[in-house]
FIDODREN-323006 format. One record per residue: x, y, z of N, C-alpha, C in turn. Coordinates in steps of 0.1 Angstrom, whole numbers, padded with zeros to 4 digits, always signed. Each point is the difference from the previous one (the first is absolute). Layout:
XYZXYZXYZ
...
% end
This chain:
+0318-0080-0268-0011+0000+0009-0001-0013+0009
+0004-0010-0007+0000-0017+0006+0008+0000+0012
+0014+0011+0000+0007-0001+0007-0001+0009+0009
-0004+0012+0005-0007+0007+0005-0013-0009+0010
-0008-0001-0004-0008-0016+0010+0006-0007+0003
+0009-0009+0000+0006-0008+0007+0011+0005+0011
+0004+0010-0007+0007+0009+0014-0009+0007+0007
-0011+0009-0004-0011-0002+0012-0006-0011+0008
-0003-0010-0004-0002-0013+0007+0011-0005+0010
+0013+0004-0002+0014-0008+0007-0002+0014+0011
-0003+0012-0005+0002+0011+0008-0014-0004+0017
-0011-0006-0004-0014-0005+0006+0008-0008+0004
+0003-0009-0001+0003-0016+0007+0015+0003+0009
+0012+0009-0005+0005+0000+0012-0002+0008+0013
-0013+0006-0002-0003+0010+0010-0017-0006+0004
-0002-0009+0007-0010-0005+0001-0011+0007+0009
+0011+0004+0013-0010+0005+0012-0005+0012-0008
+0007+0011-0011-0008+0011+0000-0007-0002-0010
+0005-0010-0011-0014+0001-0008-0014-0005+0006
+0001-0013+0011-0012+0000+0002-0007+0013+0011
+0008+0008+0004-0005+0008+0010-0005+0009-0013
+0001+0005-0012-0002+0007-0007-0015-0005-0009
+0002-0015-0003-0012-0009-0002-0017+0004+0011
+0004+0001+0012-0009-0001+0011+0000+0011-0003
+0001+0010-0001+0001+0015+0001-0011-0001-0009
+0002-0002-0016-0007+0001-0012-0016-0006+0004
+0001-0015+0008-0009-0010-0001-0009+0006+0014
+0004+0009+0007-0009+0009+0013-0003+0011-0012
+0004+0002-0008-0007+0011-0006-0015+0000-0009
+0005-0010-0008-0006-0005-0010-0018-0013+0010
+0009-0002+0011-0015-0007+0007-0005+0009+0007
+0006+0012+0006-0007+0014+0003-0014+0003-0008
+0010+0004-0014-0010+0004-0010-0014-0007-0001
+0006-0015-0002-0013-0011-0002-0010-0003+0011
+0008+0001+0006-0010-0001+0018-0010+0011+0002
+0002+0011-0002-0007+0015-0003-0007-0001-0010
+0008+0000-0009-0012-0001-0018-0007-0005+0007
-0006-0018+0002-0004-0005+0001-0013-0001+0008
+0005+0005+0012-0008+0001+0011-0008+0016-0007
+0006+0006-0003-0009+0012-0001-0012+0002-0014
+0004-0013-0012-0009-0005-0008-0011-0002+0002
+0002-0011+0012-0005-0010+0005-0012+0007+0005
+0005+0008+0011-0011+0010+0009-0004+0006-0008
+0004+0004-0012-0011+0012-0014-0012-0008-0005
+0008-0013-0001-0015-0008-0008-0008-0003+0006
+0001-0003+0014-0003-0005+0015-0015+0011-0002
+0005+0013+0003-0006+0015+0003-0009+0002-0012
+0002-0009-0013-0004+0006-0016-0013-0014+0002
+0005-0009+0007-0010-0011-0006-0012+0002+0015
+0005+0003+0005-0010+0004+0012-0009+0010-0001
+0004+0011-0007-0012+0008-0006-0002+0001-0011
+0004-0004-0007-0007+0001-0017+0000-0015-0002
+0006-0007+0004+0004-0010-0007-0017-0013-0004
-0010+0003+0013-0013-0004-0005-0009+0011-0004
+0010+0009-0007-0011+0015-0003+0002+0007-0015
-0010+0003-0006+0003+0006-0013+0015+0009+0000
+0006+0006-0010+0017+0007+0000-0008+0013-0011
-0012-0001-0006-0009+0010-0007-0007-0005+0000
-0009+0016-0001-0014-0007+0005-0008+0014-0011
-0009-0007-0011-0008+0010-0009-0014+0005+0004
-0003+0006+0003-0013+0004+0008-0008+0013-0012
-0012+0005+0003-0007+0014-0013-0003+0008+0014
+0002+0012-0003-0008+0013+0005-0011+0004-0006
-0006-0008-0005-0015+0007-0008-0009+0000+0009
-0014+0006-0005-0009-0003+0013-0001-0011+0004
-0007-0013-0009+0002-0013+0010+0012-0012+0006
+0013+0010-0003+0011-0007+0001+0004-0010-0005
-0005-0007-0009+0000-0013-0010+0006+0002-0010
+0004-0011-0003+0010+0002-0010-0009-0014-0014
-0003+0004-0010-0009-0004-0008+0006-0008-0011
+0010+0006-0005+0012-0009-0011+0010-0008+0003
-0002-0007+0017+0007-0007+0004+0008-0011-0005
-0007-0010-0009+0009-0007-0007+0006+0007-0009
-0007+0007-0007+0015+0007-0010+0010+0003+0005
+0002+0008+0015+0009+0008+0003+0007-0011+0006
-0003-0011+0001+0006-0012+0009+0007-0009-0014
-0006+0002-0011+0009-0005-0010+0010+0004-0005
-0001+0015-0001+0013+0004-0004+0012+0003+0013
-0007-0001+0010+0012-0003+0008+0007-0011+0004
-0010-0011-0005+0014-0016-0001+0007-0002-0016
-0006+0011-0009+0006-0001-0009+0012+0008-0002
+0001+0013+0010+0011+0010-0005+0009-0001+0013
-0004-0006+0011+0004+0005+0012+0012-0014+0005
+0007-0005-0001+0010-0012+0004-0001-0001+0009
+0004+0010+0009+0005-0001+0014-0012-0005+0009
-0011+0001-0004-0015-0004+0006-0003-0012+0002
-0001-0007+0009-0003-0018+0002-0010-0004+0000
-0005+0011+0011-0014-0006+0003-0011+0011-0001
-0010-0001-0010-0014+0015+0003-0013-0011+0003
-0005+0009+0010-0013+0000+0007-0008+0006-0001
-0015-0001-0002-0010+0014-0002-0007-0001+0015
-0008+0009+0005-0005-0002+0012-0016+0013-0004
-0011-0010+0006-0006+0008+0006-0007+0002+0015
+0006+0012+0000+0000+0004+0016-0017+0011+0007
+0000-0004+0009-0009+0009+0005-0007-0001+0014
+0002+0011+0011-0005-0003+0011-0017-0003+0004
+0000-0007+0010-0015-0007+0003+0004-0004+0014
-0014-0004+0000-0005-0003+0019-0003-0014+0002
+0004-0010+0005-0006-0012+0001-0009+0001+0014
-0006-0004-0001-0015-0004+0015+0004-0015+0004
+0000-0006+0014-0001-0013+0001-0004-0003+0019
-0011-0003-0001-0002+0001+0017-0001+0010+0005
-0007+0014-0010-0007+0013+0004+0017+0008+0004
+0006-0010-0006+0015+0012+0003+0003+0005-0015
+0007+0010+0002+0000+0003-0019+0017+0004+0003
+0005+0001-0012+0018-0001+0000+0003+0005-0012
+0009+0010-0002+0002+0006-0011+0008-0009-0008
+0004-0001-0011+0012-0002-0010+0003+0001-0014
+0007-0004-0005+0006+0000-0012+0001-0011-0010
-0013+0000-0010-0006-0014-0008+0013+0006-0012
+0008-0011-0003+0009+0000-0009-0004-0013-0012
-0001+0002-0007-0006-0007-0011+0013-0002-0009
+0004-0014-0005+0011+0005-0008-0003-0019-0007
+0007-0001-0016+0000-0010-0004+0009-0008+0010
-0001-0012+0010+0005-0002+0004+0019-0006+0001
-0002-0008-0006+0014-0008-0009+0012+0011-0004
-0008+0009-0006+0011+0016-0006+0001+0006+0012
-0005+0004+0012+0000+0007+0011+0008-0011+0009
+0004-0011+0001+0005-0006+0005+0012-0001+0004
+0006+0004-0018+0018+0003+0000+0001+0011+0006
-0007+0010+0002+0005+0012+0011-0006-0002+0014
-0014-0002+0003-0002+0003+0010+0002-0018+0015
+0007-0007-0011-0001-0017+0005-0010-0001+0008
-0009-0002-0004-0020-0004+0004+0003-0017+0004
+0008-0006-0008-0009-0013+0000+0013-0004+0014
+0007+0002-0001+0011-0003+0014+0001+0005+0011
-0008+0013+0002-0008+0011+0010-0017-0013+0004
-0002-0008-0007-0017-0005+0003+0002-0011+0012
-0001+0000+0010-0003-0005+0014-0007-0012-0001
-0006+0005-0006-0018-0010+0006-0008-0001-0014
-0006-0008+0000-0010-0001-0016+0006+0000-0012
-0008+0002-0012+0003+0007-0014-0004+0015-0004
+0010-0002-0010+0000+0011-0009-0017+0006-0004
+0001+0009+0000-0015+0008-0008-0002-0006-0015
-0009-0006-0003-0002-0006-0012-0013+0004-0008
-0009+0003+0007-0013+0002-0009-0004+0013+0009
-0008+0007-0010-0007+0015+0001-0004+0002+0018
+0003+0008+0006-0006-0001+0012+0008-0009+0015
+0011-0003-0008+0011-0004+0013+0010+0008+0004
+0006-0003+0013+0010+0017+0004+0007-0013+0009
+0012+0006+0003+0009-0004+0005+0002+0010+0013
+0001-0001+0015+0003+0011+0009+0013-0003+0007
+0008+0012+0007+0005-0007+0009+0000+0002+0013
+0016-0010+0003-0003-0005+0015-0006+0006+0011
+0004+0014-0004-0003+0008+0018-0013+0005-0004
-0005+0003-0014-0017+0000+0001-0006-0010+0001
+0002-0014-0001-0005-0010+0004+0001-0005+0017
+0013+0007+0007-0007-0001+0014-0009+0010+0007
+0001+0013-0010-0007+0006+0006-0011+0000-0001
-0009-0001-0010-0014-0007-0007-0003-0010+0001
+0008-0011+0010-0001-0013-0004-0007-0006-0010
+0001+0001-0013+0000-0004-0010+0006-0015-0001
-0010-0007-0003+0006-0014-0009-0004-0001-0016
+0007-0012-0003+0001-0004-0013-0015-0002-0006
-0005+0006-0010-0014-0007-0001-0010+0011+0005
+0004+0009+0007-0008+0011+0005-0005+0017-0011
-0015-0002+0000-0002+0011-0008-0001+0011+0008
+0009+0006-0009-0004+0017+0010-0003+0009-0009
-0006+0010+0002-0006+0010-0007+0011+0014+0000
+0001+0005-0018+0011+0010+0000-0006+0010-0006
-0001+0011+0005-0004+0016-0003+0009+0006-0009
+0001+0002-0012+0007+0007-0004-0006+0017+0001
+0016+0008-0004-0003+0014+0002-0013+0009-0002
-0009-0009-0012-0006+0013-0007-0017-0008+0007
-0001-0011+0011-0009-0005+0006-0005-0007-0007
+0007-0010-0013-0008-0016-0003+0008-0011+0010
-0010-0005+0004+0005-0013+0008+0000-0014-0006
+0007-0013+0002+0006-0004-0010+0005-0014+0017
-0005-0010-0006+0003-0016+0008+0010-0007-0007
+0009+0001+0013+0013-0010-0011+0002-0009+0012
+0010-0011-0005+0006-0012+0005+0013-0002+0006
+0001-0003+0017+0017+0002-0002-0001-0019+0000
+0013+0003-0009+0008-0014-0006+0013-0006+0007
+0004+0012+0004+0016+0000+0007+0005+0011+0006
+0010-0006+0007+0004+0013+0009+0018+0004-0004
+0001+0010+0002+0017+0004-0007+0008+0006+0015
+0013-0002-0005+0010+0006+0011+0009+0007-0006
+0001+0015-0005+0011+0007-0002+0010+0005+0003
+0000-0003+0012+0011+0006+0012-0001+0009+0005
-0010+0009-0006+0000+0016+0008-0017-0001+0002
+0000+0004+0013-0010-0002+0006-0011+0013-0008
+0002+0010-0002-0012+0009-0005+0000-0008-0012
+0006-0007-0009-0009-0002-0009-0006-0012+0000
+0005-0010+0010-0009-0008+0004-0012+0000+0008
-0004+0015+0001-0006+0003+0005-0014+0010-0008
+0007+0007-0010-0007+0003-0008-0001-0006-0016
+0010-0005-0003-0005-0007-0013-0006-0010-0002
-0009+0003-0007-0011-0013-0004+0002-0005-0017
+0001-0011-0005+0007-0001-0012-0010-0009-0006
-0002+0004-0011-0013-0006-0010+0007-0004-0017
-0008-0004-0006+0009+0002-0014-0008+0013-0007
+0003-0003-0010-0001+0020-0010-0015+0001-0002
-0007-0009-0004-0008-0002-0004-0013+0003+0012
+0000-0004+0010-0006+0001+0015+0001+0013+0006
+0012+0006-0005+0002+0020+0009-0008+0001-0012
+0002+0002-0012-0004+0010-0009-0013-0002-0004
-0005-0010+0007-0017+0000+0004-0006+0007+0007
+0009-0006+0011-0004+0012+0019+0001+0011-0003
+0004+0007-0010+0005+0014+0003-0002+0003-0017
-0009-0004-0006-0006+0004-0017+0010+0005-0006
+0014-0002-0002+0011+0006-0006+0000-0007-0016
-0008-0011-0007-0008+0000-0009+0021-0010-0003
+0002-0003-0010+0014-0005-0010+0012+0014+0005
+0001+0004+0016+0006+0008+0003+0010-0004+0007
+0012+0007+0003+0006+0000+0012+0010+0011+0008
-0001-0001+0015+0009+0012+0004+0010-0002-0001
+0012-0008-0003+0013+0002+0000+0009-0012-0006
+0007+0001-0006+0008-0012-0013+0017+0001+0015
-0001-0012+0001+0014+0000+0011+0010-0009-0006
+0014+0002+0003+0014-0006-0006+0008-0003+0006
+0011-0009-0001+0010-0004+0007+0012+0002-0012
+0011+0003+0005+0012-0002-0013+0012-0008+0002
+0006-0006-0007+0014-0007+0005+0006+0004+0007
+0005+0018+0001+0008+0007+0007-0010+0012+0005
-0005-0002+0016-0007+0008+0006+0007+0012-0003
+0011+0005+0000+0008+0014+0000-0001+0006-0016
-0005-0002-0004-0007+0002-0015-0018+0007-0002
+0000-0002+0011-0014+0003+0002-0006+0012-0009
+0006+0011+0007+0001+0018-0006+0008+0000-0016
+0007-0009-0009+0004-0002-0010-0014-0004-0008
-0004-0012+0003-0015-0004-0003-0008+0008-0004
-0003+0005+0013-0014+0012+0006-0001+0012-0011
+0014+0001-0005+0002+0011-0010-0003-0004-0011
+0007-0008-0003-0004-0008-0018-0012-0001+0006
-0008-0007+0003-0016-0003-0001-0007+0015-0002
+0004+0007+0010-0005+0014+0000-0001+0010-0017
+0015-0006-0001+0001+0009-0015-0009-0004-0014
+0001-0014+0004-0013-0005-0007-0011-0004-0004
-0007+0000+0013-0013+0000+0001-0006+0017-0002
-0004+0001-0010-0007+0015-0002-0012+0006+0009
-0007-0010+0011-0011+0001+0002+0004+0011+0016
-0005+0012+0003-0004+0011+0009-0001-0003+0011
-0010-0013+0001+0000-0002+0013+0005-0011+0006
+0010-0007-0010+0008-0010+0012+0008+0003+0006
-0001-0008+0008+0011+0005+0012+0009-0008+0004
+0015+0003-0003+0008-0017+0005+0013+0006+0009
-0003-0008+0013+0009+0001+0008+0009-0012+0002
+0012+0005+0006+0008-0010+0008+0004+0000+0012
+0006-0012+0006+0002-0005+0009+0013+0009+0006
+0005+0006-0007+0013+0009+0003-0002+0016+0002
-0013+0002-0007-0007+0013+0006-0006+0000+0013
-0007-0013+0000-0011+0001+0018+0011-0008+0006
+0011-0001-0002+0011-0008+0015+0010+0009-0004
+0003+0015+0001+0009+0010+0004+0013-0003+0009
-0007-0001+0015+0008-0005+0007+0008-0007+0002
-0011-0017-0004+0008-0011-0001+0012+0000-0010
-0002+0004-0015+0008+0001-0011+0011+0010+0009
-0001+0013+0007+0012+0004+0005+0008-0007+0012
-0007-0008+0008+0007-0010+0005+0009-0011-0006
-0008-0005-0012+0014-0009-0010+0007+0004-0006
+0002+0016-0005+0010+0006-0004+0013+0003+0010
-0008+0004+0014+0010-0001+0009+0013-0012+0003
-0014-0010+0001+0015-0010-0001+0004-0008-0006
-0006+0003-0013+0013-0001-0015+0012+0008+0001
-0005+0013+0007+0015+0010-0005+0005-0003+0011
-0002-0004+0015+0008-0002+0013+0009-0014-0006
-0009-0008-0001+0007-0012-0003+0015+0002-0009
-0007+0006-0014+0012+0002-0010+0017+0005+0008
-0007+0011+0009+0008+0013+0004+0010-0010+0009
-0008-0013+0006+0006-0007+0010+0012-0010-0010
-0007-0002-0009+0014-0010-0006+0009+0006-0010
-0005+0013-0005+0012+0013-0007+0010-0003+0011
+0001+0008+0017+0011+0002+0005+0002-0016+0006
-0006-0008+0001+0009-0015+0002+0009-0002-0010
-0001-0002-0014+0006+0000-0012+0014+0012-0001
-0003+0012+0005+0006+0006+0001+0015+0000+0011
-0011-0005+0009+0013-0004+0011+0005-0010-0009
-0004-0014-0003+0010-0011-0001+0009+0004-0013
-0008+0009-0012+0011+0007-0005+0012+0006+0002
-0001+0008+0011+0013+0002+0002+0011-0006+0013
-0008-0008+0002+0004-0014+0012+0012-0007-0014
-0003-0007-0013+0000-0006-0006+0018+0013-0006
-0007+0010-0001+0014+0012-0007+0008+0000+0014
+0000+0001+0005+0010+0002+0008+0008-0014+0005
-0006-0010+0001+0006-0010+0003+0011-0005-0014
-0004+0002-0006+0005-0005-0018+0008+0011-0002
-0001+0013+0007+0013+0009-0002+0010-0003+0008
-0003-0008+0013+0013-0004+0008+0002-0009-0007
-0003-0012-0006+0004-0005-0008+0012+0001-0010
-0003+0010-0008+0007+0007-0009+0013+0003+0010
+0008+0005+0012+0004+0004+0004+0005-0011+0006
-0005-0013+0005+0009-0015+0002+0003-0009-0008
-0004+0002-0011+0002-0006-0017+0009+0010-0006
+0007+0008+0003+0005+0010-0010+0013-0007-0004
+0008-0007+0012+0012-0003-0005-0001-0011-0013
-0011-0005+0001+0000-0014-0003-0008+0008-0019
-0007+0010-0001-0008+0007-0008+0017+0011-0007
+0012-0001+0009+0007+0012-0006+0007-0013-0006
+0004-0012+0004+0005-0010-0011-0003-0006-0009
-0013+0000-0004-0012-0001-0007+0004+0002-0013
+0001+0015+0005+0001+0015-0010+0015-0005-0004
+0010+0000+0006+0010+0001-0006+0004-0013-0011
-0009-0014+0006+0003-0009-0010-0009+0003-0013
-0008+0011+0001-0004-0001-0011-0018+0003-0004
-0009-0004+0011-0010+0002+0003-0004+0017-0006
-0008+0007-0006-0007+0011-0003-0009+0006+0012
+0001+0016+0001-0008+0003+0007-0018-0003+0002
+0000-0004-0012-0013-0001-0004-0006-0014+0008
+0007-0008-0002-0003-0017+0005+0005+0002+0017
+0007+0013+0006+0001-0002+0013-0010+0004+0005
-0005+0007-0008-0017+0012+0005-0009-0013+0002
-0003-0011-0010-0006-0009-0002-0001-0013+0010
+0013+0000+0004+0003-0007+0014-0013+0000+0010
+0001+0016+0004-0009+0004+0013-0017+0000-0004
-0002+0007-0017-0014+0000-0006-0003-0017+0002
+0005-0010-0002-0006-0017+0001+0002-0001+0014
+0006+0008+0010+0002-0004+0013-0015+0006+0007
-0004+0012-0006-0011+0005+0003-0016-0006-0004
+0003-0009-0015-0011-0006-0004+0002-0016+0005
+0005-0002+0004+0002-0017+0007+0000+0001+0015
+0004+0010+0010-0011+0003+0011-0016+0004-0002
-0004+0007-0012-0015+0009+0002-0002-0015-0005
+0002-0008-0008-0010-0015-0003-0001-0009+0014
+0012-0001+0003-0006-0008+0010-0003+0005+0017
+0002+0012+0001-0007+0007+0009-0018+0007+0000
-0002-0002-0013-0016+0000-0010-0007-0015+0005
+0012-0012-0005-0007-0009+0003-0003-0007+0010
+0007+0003+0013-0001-0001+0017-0013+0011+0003
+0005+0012-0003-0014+0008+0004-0011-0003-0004
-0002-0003-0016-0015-0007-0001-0006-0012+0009
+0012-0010-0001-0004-0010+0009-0005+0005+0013
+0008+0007+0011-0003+0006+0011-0011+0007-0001
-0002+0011-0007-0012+0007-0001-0016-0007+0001
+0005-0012-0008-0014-0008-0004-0005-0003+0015
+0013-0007+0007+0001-0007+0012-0004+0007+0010
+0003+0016+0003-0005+0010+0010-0015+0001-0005
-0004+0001-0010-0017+0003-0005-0005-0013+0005
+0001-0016-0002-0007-0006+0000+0004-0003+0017
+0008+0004+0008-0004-0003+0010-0007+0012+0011
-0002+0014-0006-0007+0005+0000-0016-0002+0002
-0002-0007-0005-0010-0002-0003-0010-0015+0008
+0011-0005+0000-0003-0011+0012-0001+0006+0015
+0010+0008+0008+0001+0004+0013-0011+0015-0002
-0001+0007-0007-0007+0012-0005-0015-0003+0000
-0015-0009+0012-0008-0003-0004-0013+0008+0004
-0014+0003-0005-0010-0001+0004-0005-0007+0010
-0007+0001+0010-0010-0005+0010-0008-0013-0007
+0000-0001-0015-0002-0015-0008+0007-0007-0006
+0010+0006+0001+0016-0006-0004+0006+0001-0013
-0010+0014-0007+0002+0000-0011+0013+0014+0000
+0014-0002-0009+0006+0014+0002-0008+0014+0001
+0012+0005+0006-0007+0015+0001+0003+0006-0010
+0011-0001-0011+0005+0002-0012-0002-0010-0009
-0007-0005-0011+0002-0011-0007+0013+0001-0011
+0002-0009-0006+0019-0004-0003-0006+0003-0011
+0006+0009-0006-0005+0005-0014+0018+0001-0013
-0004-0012-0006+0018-0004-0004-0003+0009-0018
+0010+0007+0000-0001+0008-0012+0012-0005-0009
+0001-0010-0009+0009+0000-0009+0013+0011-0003
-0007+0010-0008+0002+0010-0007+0010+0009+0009
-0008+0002+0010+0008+0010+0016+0012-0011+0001
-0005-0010+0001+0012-0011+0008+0016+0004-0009
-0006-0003-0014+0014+0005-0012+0003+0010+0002
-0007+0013+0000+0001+0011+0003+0016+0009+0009
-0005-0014+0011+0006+0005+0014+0012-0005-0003
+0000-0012-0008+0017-0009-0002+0006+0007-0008
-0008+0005-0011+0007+0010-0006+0010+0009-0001
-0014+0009+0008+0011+0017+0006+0007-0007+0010
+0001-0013+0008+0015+0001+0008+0008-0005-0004
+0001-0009-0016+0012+0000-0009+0007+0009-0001
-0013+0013-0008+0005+0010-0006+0010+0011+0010
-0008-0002+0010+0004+0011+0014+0018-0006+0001
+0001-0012+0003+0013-0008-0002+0008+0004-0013
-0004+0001-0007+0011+0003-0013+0003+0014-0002
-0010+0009+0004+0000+0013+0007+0012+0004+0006
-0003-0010+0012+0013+0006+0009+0011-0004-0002
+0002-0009-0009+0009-0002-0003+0009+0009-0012
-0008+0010-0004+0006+0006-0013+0016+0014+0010
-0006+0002+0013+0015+0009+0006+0009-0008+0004
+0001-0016+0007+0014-0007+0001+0002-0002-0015
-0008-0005-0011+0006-0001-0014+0007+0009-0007
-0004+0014+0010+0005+0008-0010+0015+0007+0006
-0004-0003+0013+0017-0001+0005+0010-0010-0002
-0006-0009-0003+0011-0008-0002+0003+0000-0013
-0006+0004-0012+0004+0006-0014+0011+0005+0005
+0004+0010+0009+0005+0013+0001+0018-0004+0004
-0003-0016+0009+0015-0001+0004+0007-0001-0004
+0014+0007+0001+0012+0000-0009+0009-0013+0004
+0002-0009-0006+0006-0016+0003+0013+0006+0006
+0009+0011-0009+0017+0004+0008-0006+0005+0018
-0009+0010-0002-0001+0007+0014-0009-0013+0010
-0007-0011-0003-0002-0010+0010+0014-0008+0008
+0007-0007-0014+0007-0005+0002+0013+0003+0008
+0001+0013-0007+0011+0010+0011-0004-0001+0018
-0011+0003+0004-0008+0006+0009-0002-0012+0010
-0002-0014-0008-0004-0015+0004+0011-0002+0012
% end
């Protein structure tokens, strides 16, 4: 075997120009791959963190008559106690109402939630613009675009109507910015204790919300909780059921992408057999003396299999480097109107090995039909023929 690699290696080094043309070949393949993974990661988490990403991934809600959900901390205990994948749970109480301010009245949406816990999902305190946090019974947080439109300031009492016609004087403290204008426009954010006054929901709440380590687990979740909670009227949805679309958009180009670096791989696969079979075919004389001094068919096969794994390594390790190099500059010339990428560089370890991998393996692949012709040479009929 020892000697088998070193005649592969003397076979590489006196043939320079085509091993490195066969090197480049592997190292366009293999940064293909990475340049695509990459970029198409990139844009999934991009697309994942933009809509869910400040948004529940399940969300527990009741269909009973008053839609409340009453055993809330229990059901919120055994789901940080059974549930792993879960990071972050939030309770909320929700309920629509009218604020009045300057004989103008404005619908919205009083969201009541322990603050601090509602934070790791809905990021409240890095969304707050202007002022403080809601702290004592009777303070609300609004945002930006109801604050130009109500001109509302800090410090200002306005009067809020809830559904069933008790009226109710609260405090704004601060103003929030969540990026999307209707909910800056309709959400009004209080702590738990302040909704479930406004709206007599008593030690209640409408809806227990979650975030998980792996958003694509959501519907895995949603089930275990489902199967275990025995109660009729909860209701738990995901983020993978109400984004249909979106989820068939990232499937698409998972499988485009894949489909894209199967036949790249495939091409340099047989880029890589055919070259290494002419090989066989300008090494023969030198492979039929080989044989006759003495060499085994087995250790000539072996020749080509180390000629195929000593291009895929170092054609793996040019392509990774490249690949990295096409993504990160990607990403610099690739900009937003604020100079932020239009793809952000999303570096995956795991993919990165992945990709060096199968173009080893692709390499030692192709190499198994010049290996196996050159098993085949008969040393008398080379040498005759030479």
């Amino acid at each position: 075997m020892k000697l088998a690699f070193q005649i592969a290696t003397r076979f590489l080094k006196s043939s320079k120009g085509q091993t490195i043309l066969i090197a480049l070949g592997i190292a366009i393949g293999v940064s293909v791959q990475i340049f695509i993974g990459s970029l198409i990661q990139g844009l999934q988490k991009s697309l994942v963190d933009t809509t869910i990403g400040n948004q529940p991934q399940i969300t527990l809600t009741s269909n009973n008559e008053e839609k409340l959900i009453a055993d809330y901390k229990e059901i919120a205990d055994r789901i940080s106690a059974n549930d792993e994948e879960v990071i972050n749970l939030s309770v909320a109480a929700d309920g629509p109402a009218l604020i009045s301010k300057n004989e103008e009245t404005y619908s919205i949406l009083l969201r009541g939630f322990n603050i601090d816990e509602a934070d790791s999902i809905f990021n409240i305190k890095e969304s707050l613009v202007e002022g403080t946090l809601p702290d004592s019974e009777g303070e609300v947080l609004i945002g930006v675009d109801l604050k130009e439109e109500a001109d509302i300031s800090i410090g200002d009492e306005i009067e809020l109507l809830a559904n069933f016609g008790d009226t109710s004087t609260v405090t704004v403290t601060g103003f929030f910015n969540l990026g999307v204008a209707s909910l800056n426009k309709s959400w009004t954010i209080t702590n738990l204790e302040t909704a479930q006054n406004v709206f007599s929901y008593d030690d209640q709440v409408t809806s227990i919300n979650m975030q998980l380590k792996d958003v694509f687990l959501a519907d895995t979740v949603a089930d275990s909780i489902k199967e275990r909670e025995t109660s009729e009227t909860l209701v738990v949805d995901n983020w993978k059921a109400q984004n249909e679309d979106l989820l068939s958009g990232l499937n698409g180009q998972s499988v485009s992408s894949i489909m894209i670096q199967v036949f790249v791989m495939i091409s340099v696969l047989l880029g890589i057999a055919s070259i290494l079979a002419i090989t066989v075919v300008q090494k023969s004389k030198q492979i039929g003396i080989l044989k006759a001094m003495g060499i085994k068919d087995k250790d000539s096969s072996l020749i080509f299999l180390f000629q195929g794994l000593l291009l895929g390594v170092l054609g793996a390790i040019l392509g990774v480097a490249l690949g990295l190099l096409l993504a990160f500059t990607f990403t610099k010339f690739a900009l937003n109107p604020d100079g932020t990428p239009v793809v952000p560089l999303f570096i995956d370890p795991m993919f990165i090995t992945f990709s060096a991998v199968i173009a080893v393996a692709a390499s030692v692949i192709a190499a198994l039909i010049p290996a196996r012709n050159s098993s085949k040479l008969s040393p008398i009929e080379v040498i005759r023929n030479a």
